[in-house]
ZASEVEX-796667 format. One record per residue (C-alpha): x, y, z; residue in three letters. Coordinates in steps of 0.25 Angstrom, whole numbers, padded with zeros to 4 digits, always signed. Layout:
BEGIN
XYZALA
...
END
This chain:
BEGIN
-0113-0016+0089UNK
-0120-0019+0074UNK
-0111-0005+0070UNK
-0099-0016+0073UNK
-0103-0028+0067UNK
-0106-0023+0054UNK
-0093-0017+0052UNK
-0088-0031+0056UNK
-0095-0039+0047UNK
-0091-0030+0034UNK
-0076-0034+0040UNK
-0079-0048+0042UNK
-0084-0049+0030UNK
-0073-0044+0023UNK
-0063-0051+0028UNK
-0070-0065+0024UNK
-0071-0060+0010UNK
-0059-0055+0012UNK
-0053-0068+0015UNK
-0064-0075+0005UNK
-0057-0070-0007UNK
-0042-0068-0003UNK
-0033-0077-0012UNK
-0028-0088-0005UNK
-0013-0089-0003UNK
-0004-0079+0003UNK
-0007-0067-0006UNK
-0005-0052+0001UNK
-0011-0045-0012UNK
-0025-0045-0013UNK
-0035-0038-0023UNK
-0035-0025-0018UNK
-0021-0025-0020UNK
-0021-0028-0032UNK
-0033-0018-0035UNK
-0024-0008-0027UNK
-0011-0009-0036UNK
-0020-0010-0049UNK
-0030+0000-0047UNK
-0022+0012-0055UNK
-0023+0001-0066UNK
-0040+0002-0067UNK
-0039+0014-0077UNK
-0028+0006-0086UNK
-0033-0006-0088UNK
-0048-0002-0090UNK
-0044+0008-0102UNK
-0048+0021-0094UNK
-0034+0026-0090UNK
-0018+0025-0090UNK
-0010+0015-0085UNK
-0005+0026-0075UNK
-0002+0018-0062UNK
-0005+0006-0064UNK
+0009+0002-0066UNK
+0013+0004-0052UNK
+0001-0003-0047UNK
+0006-0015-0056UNK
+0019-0016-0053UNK
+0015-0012-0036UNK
+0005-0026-0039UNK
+0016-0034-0044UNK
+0026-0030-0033UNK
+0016-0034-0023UNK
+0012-0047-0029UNK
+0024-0055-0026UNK
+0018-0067-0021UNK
+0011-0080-0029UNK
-0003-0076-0021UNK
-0001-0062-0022UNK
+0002-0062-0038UNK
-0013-0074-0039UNK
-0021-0063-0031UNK
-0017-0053-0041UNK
-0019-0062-0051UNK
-0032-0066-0046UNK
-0036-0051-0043UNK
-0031-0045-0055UNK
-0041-0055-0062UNK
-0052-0052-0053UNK
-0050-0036-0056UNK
-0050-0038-0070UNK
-0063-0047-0071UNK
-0069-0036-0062UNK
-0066-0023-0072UNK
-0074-0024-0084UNK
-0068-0014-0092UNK
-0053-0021-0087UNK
-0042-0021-0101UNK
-0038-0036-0099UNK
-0026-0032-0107UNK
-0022-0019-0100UNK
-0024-0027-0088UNK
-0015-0039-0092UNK
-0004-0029-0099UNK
-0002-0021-0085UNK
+0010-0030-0079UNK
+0018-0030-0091UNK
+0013-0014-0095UNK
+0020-0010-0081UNK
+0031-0018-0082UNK
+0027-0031-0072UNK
+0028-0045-0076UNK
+0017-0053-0069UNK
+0016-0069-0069UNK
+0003-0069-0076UNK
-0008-0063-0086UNK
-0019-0052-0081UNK
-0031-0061-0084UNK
-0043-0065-0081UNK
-0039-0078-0085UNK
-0026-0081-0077UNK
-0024-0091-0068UNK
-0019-0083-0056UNK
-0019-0096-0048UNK
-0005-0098-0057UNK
+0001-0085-0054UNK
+0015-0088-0047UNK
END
């Protein structure tokens, strides 16, 4: 019996934080997607590889995105991930879109106001 109820706390406990921090609105891209799509993009725009992939993860990203709350939890992820790299090119970062061809309603930055993304 304890072999079960261990199990089902680590799931229960999930799913509150889970709910806790999932954007509110009808988003169906949450961080990992994003993490997901932009992960070939790590090397890149931390100045230890190529663009490579990138690109298609970007433009995979944008296709997904085609909501109003799925293009804020991007937003709001894609300012997350950045404050969470130290050794994030802001710049790389902010040129991605426009380098593989993608125009997006707003600027990578820690300081954008994803709330008035569209």
């Amino acid at each position: 019996m304890a072999g079960i109820i261990k199990p089902m706390c680590i799931v229960l406990i999930a799913a509150i934080l889970a709910v806790a921090v999932a954007p509110r609105g009808e988003a169906a891209i949450g961080c990992g997607t994003v993490v997901s799509y932009l992960n070939p993009c790590l090397p890149y725009v931390t100045n230890k590889g190529p663009l490579g992939s990138c690109c298609s993860g970007v433009k995979g990203l944008y296709g997904a995105a085609q909501t109003t709350p799925d293009r804020q939890t991007v937003c709001s992820c894609l300012k997350s991930l950045a404050g969470s790299y130290k050794d994030v090119d802001l710049s790389k970062a902010a040129g991605l879109p426009g380098q593989c061809g993608v125009n997006i309603p707003y600027k990578i930055s820690p300081s954008t106001d994803c709330s008035k993304v569209n």
